[in-house]
C-alpha positions in Angstrom: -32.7 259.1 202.8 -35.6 262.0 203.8 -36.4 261.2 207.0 -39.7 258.9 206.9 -39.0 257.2 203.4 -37.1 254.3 203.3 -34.2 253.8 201.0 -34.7 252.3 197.4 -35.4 249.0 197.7 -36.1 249.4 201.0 -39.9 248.7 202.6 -41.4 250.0 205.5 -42.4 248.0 208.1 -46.3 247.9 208.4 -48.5 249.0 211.3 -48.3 246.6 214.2 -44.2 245.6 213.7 -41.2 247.8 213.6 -37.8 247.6 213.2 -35.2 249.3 215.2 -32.0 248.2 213.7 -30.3 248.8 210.4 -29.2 245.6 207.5 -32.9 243.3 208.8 -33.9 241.6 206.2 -37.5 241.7 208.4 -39.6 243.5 210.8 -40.0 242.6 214.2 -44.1 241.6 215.5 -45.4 244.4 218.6 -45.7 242.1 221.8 -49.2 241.5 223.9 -49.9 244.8 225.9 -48.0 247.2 222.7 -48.6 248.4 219.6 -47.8 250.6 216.7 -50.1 252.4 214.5 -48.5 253.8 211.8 -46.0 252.4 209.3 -41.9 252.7 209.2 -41.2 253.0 213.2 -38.5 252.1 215.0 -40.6 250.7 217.9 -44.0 250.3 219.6 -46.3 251.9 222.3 -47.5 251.1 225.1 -51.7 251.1 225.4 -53.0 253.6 227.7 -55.0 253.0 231.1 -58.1 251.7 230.4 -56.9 249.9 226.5 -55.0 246.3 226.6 -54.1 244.4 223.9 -53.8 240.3 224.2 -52.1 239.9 220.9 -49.2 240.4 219.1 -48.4 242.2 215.4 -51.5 244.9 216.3 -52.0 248.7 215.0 -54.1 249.4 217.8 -55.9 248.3 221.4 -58.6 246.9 223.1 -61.2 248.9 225.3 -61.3 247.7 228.8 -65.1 246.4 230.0 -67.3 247.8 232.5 -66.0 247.6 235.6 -62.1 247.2 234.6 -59.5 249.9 233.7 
């Protein structure tokens, strides 16, 4: 396998899940607070000060309101 492609017959997982063990037949969903932008990663990230994200399975975060951080 080239690093960043997946096997044959193999998918990536799509942006907001990841997988971070070999033989799943699935990907697992990013938590409330994390997320994952890009496909085929082995995990998510954390938003940054001032972002937040209430749900899971996202590719990205919320903007905090005026007056929060």
């Amino acid at each position: 396998m080239i690093h960043g492609t997946p096997a044959p017959g193999c998918s990536k997982c799509t942006p907001g899940y990841y997988q971070n063990e070999q033989l799943k037949p699935s990907c697992k969903s990013c938590g409330a607070g994390k997320y994952q932008d890009q496909a085929g990663q082995g995990g998510c990230k954390s938003c940054p000060s001032g972002q937040y994200q209430n749900s899971g399975s996202q590719a990205g975060c919320k903007n905090c309101g005026t007056g929060a951080y």
